[in-house]
N, C-alpha and C positions, 0 to 999 in steps of 0.2 A: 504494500500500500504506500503510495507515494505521500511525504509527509507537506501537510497543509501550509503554504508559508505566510498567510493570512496576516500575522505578527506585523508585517512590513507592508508600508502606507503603496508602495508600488515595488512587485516584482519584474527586473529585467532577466530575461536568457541573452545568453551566448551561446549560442551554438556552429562552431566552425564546422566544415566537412572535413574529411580525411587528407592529410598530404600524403605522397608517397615517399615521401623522404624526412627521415628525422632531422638532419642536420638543416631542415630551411630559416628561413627567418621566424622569428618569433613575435606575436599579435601584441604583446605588452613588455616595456620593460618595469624592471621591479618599481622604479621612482612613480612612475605612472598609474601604478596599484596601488601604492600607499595613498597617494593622492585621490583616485577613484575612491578609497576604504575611506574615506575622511569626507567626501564629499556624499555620500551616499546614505553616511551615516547620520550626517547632519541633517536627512531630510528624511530617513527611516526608512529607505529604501535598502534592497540588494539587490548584486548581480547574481546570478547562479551561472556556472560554466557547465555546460553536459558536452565533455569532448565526443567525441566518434568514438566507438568503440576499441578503434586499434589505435588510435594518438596516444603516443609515450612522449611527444616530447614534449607537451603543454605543462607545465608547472609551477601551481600557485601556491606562493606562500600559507604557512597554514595560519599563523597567525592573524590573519583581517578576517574580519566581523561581517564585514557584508559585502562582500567579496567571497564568494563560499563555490567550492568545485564540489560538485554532485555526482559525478560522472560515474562512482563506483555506489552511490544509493542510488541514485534514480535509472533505472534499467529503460524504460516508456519514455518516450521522449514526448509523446501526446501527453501525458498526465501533466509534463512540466506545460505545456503549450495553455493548458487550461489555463491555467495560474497567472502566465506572464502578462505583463502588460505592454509591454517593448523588447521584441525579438530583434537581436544581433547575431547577423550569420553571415557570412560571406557567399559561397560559390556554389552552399550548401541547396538542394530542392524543399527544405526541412520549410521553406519559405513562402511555397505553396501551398501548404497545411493551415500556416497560421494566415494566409489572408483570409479566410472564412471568419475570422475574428475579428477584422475591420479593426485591427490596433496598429500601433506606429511599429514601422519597419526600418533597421538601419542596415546598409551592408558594407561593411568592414574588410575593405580589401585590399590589405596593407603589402601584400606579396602578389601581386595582380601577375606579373612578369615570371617572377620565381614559379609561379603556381602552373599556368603554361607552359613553360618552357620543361618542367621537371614533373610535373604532375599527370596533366592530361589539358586538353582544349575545351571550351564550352558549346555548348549545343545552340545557344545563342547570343548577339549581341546583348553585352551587360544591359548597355543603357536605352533597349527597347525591351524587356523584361521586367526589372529589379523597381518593384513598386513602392519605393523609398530611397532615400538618401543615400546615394554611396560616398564614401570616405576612405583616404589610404592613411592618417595618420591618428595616431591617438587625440590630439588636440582638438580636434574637429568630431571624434568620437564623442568625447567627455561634451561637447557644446551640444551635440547633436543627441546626447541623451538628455542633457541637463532645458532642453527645449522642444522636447519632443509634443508635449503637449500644444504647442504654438506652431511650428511647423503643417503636425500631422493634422490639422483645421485646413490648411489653404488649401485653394482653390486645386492648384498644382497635385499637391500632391494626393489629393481624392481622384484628380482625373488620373493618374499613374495607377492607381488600385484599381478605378475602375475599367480599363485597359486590360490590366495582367487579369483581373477574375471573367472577363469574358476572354482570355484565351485560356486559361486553366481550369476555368470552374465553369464553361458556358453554362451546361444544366445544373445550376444549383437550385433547384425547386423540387425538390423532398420527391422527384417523382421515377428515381433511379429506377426502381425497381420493376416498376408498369413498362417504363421502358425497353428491360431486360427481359419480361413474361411477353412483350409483343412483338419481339427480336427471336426468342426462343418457339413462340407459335407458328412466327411467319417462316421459320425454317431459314430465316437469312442469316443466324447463330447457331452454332453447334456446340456450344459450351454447356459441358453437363449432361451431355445426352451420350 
């Protein structure tokens, strides 16, 4: 059972995708964290990290308060999605799940080059996809959380949301399944038979 972080006035995730390589750049440095942990906590917020499964090389200090890696309690990565109130991911798909939440989205893509070059390539143009703010530096991170609330109202960035959910969500109208029983009658699906 995933535990409830209610405690705190707004919860953020992080959720990067997987690198293929350990030695790449790394999304925070430690100055940058204690900073983040001081700022977060002054407004009773936290960030929670849930790396990928296989990332060893993400590590946070254990000492900060609100600043907390989950990645070895929280198994569900929807359970966290409930909770969050502002998703930070990068390159991650995890990003299509939380726009059904209509909350603020950041994407964090401090190794944009590294991540191509040594990882793999993307399926699409960042910046005709990413229904949010992207950013390559911590500085800009920290503003873009600490304003998330002001941003995520404009004009702009509702029409980016509403863009990306008619290409990932066209039928979100609760009607999946009449869908899939009129697909499986008309013999045009063979799924399950």
């Amino acid at each position: 059972m995933t535990p409830h972080y209610g405690q705190y006035d707004k919860v953020i995730l992080y959720a990067p995708t997987f690198r293929d390589h350990a030695d790449t750049l790394k999304p925070f440095k430690s100055e940058f964290l204690e900073r983040l942990d001081s700022e977060l906590a002054g407004r009773n917020w936290c960030l929670l990290v849930k790396k990928h499964p296989y990332d060893r090389g993400l590590l946070l200090p254990e000492h900060l308060q609100n600043v907390r890696d989950v990645s070895k309690s929280e198994k569900d990565i929807q359970e966290l999605l409930v909770q969050t109130e502002v998703l930070i991911t990068d390159y991650s798909s995890v990003f299509v799940d939380f726009l059904l939440r209509d909350k603020p989205l950041i994407f964090y893509v401090y190794d944009l080059d590294d991540y191509q070059d040594r990882s793999r390539k993307m399926y699409y143009e960042l910046d005709e996809v990413m229904p949010g703010p992207v950013t390559h530096t911590e500085e800009e991170l920290l503003e873009l959380i600490l304003t998330a609330d002001e941003w995520y109202r404009t004009q702009t960035s509702r029409e980016r949301r509403r863009v990306a959910m008619e290409r990932f969500h066209l039928h979100n109208d609760g009607k999946a399944c009449l869908r899939l029983e009129a697909a499986l009658a008309s013999g045009f699906c063979e799924f399950g038979r």
